[in-house]
C-alpha beads as a LAMMPS data file, in Angstrom:
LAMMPS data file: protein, C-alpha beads

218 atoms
217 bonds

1 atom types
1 bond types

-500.0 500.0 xlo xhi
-500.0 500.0 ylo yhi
-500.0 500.0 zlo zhi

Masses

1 110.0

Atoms # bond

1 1 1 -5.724 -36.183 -305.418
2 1 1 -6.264 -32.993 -307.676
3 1 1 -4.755 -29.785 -306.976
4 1 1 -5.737 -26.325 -306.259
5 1 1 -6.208 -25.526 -309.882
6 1 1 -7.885 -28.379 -310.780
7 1 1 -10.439 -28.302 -308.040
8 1 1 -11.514 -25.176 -309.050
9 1 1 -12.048 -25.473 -312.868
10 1 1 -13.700 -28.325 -311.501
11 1 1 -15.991 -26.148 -309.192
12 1 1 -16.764 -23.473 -311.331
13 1 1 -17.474 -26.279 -314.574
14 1 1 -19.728 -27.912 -312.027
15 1 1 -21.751 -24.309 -311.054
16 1 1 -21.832 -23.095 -314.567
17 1 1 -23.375 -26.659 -315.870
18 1 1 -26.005 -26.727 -312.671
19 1 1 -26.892 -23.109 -313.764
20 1 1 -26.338 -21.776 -310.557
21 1 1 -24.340 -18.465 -309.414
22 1 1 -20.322 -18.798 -310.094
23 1 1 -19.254 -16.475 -307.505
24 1 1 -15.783 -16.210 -306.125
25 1 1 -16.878 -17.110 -302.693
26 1 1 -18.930 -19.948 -304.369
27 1 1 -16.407 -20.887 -306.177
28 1 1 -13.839 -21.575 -303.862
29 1 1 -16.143 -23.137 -300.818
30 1 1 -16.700 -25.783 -303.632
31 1 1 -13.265 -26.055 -304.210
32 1 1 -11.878 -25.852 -300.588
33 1 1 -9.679 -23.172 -300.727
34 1 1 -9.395 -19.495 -300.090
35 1 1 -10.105 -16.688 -303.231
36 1 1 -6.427 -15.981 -302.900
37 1 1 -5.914 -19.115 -304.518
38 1 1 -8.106 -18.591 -307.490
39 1 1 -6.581 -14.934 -308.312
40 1 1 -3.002 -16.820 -307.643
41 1 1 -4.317 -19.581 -310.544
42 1 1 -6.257 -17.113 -312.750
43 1 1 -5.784 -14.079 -311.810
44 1 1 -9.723 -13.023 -311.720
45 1 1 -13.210 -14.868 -311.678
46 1 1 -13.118 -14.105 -315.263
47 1 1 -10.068 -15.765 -315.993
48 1 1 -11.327 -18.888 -314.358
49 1 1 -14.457 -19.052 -316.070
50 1 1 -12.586 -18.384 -319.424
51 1 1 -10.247 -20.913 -318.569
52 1 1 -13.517 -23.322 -317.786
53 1 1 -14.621 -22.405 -321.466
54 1 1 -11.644 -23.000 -323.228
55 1 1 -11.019 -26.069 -321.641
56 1 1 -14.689 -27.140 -323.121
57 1 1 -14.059 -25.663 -326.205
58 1 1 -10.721 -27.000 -327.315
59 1 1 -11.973 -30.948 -326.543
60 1 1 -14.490 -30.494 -329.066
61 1 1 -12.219 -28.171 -331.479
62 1 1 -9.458 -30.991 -331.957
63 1 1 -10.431 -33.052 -334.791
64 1 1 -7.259 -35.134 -336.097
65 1 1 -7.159 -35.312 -339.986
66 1 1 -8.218 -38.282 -341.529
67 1 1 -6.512 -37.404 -344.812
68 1 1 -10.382 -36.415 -346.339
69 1 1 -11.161 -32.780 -345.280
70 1 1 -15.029 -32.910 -346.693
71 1 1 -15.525 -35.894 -344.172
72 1 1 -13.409 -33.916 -341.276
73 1 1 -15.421 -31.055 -341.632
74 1 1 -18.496 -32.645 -341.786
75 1 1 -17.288 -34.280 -338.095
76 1 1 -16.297 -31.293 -336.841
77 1 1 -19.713 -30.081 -337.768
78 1 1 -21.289 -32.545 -335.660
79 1 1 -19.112 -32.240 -333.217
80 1 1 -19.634 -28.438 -332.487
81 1 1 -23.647 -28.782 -332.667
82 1 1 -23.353 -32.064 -329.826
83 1 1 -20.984 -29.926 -327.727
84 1 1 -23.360 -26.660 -327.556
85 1 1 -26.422 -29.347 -326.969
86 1 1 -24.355 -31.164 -324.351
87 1 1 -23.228 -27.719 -322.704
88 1 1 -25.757 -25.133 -323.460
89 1 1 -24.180 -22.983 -320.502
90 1 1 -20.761 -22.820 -322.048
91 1 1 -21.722 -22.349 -325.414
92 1 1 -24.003 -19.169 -324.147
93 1 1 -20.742 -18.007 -322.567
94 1 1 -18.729 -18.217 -325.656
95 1 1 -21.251 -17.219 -328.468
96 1 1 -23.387 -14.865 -325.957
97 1 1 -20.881 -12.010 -325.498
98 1 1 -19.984 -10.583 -328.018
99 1 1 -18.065 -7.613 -328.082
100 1 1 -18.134 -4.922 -331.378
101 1 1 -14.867 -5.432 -333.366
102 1 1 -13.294 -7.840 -330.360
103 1 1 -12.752 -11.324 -332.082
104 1 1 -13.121 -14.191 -329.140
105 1 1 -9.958 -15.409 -328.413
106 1 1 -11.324 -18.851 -326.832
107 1 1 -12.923 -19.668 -329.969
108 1 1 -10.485 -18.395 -332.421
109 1 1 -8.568 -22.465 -332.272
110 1 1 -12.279 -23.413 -333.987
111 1 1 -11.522 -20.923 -336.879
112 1 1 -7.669 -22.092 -337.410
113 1 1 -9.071 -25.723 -337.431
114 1 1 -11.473 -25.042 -340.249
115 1 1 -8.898 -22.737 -342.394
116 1 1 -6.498 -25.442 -342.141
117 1 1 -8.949 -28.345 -343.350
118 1 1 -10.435 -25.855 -346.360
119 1 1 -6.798 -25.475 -347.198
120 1 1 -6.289 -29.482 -347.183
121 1 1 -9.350 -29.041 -349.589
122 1 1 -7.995 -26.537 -351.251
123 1 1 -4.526 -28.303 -352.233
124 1 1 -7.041 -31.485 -353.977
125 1 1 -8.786 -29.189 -356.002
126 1 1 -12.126 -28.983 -354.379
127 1 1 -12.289 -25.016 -352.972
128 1 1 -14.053 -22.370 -354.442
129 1 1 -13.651 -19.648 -352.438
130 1 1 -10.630 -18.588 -350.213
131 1 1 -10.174 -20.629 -347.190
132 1 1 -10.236 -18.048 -344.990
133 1 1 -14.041 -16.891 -346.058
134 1 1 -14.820 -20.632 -346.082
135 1 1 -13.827 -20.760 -342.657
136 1 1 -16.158 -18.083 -341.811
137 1 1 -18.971 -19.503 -343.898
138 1 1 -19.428 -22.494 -342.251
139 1 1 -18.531 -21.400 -338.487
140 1 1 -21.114 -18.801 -338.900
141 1 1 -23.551 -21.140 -339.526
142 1 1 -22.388 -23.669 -337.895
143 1 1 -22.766 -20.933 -334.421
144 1 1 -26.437 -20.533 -335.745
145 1 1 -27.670 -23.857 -336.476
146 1 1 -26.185 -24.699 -332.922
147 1 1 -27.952 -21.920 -330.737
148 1 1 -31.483 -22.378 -332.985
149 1 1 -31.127 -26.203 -331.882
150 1 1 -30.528 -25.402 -328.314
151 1 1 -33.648 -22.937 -328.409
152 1 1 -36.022 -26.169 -329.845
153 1 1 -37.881 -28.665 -327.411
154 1 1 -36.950 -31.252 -329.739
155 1 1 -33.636 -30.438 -331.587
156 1 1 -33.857 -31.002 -335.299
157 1 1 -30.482 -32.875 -336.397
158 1 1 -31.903 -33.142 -339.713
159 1 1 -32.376 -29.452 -340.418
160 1 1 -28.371 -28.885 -339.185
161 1 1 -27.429 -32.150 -341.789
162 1 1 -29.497 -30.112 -344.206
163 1 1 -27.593 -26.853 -343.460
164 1 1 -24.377 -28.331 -343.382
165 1 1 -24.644 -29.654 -346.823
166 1 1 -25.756 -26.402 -348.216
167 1 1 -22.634 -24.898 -346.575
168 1 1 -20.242 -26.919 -348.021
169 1 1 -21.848 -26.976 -351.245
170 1 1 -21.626 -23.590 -351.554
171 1 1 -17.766 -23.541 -350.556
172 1 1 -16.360 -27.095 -352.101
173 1 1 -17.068 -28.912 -355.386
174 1 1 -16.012 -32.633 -356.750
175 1 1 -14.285 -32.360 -360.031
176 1 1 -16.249 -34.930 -362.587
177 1 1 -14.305 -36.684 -364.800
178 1 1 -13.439 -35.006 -367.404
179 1 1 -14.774 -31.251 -366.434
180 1 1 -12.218 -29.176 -366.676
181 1 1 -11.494 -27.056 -363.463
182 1 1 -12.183 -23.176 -362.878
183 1 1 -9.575 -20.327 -362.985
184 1 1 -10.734 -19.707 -359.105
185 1 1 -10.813 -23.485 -358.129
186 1 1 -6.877 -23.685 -360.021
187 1 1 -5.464 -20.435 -358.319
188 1 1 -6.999 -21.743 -354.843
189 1 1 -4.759 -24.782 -355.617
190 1 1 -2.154 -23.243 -356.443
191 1 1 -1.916 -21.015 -353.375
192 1 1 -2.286 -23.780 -351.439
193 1 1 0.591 -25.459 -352.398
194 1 1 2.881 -22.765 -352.700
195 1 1 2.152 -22.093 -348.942
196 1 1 3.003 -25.202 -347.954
197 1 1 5.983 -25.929 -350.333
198 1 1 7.234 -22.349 -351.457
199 1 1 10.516 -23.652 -353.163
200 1 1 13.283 -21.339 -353.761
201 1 1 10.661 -18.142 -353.810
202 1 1 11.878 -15.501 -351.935
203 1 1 9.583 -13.859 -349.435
204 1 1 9.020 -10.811 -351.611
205 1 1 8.168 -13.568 -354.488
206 1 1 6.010 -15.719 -352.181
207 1 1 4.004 -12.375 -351.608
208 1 1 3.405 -11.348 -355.315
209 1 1 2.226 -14.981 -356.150
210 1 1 -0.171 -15.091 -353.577
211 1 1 -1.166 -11.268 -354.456
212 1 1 -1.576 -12.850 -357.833
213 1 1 -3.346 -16.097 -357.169
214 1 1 -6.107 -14.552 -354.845
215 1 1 -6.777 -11.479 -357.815
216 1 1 -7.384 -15.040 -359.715
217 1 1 -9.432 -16.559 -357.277
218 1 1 -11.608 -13.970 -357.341

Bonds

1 1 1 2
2 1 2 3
3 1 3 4
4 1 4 5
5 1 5 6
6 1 6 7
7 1 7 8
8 1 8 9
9 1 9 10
10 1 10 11
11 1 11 12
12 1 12 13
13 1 13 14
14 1 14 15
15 1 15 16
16 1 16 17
17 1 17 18
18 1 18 19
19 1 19 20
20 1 20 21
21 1 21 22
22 1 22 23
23 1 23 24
24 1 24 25
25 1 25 26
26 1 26 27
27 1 27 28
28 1 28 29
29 1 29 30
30 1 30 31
31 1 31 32
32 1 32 33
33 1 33 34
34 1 34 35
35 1 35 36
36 1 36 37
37 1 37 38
38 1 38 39
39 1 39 40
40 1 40 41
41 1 41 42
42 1 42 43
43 1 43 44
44 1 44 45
45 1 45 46
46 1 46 47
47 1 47 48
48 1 48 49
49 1 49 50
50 1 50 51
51 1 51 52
52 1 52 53
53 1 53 54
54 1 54 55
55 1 55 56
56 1 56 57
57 1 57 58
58 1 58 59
59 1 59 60
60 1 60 61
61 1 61 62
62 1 62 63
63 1 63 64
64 1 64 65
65 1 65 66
66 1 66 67
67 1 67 68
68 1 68 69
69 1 69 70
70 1 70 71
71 1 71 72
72 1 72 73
73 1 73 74
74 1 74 75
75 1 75 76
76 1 76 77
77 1 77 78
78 1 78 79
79 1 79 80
80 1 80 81
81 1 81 82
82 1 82 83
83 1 83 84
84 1 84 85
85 1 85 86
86 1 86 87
87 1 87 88
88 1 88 89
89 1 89 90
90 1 90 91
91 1 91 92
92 1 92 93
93 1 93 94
94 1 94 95
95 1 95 96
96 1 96 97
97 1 97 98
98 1 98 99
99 1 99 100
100 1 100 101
101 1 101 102
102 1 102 103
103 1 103 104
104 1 104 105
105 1 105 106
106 1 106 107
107 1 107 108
108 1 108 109
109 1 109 110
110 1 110 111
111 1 111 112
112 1 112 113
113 1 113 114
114 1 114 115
115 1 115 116
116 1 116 117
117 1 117 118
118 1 118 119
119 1 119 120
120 1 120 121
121 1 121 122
122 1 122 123
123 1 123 124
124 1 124 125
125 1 125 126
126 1 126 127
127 1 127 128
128 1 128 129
129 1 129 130
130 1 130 131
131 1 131 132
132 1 132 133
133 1 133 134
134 1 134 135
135 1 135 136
136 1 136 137
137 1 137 138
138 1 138 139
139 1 139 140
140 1 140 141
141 1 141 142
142 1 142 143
143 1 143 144
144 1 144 145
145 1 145 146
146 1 146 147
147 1 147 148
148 1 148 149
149 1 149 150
150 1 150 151
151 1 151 152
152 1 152 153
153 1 153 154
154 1 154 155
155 1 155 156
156 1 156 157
157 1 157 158
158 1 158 159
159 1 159 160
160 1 160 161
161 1 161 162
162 1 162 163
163 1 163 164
164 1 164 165
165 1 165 166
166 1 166 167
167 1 167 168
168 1 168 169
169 1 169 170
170 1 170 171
171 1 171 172
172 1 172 173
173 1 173 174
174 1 174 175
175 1 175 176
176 1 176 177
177 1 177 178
178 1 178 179
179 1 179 180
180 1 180 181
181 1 181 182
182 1 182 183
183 1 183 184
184 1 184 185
185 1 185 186
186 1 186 187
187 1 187 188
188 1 188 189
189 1 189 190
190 1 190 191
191 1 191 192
192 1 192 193
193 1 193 194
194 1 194 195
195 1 195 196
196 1 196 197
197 1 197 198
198 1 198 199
199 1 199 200
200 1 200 201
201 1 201 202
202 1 202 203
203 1 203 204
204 1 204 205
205 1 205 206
206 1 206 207
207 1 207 208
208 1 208 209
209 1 209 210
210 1 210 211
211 1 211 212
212 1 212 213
213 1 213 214
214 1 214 215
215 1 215 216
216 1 216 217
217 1 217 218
């Protein structure tokens, strides 16, 4: 049998996908208990319905590396554009309120995921820009594609394959054999690596390498 907290993210998920009015009082008839509850659990409405959200957002969000970060983001592509299709009320709630200078905090786990895989890319070799502007590269587009296809009678996958491809052309590169790599491409390298195996540095070293490495990288 589910508990008190469970029966209400359950509620409110099941008003917000129906489209119908989350109210507390709604709410909580659908759950079977009293609003004391819900504030007790989540303090406000709000925090249920963010808790709803974030619950949504984080299933499609974990993609486990496969040990080939072009392939992984290309999933978690996919992944995102299925999940706003699949849940076009959620997605409205976390891409539809935006706030000036107020990064989302529910949606923030999708940025760390991509900075960590263009920083898996950028250890091989493959980045050519910082991971951190990757990142943001491909989620903003990725948020773009997603809301144009919800928008479109029939959604067009192929115009988000095509999209994604352009991204991550514009962000990666494949050495050939034999082509020697970039200044920005080694430095990205570089910085990767150090961050993840520093050595003997000391902090105030670590810090003027990586001051050094991103004047490179740019």
């Amino acid at each position: 049998m589910q508990n008190a907290r469970d029966r209400l993210l359950l509620a409110a998920a099941e008003l917000l996908e129906g489209g119908g009015a989350v109210s507390t009082r709604a709410v909580c008839e659908r759950a079977g208990v009293q609003a004391p509850t819900l504030y007790h659990h989540f303090g406000s409405k709000q925090g249920l319905i963010d808790a709803v959200v974030n619950h949504g957002f984080t299933q499609y969000t974990a993609v486990e590396s496969s040990g080939d970060p072009l392939e992984d983001l290309r999933t978690g592509w996919d992944r995102h554009v299925r999940f706003g299709l699949e849940h076009p009320t959620f997605y409205g709630l976390l891409y539809g309120r935006a706030e000036p200078g107020k990064p989302c905090a529910v949606t923030a786990p999708a940025h760390a995921a991509l900075r960590e895989r263009f920083t898996e890319a950028a250890a091989r070799g493959l980045l050519k820009v910082p991971a951190d502007d990757a990142a943001e590269q491909l989620l903003a587009a990725n948020v773009g594609i997603t809301l144009t296809l919800i928008t479109q009678p029939e959604p067009d996958f192929g115009l988000s394959g095509r999209l994604r491809e352009t991204v991550l052309a514009g962000v990666l590169h494949t050495p050939s054999a034999g082509t020697p790599a970039t200044r920005a491409s080694t430095a990205l390298t570089l910085r990767a690596l150090a961050a993840d195996d520093p050595g003997d540095l000391t902090p105030g070293e670590r810090a003027l390498l990586g001051e050094l490495l991103d004047r490179l990288a740019r």
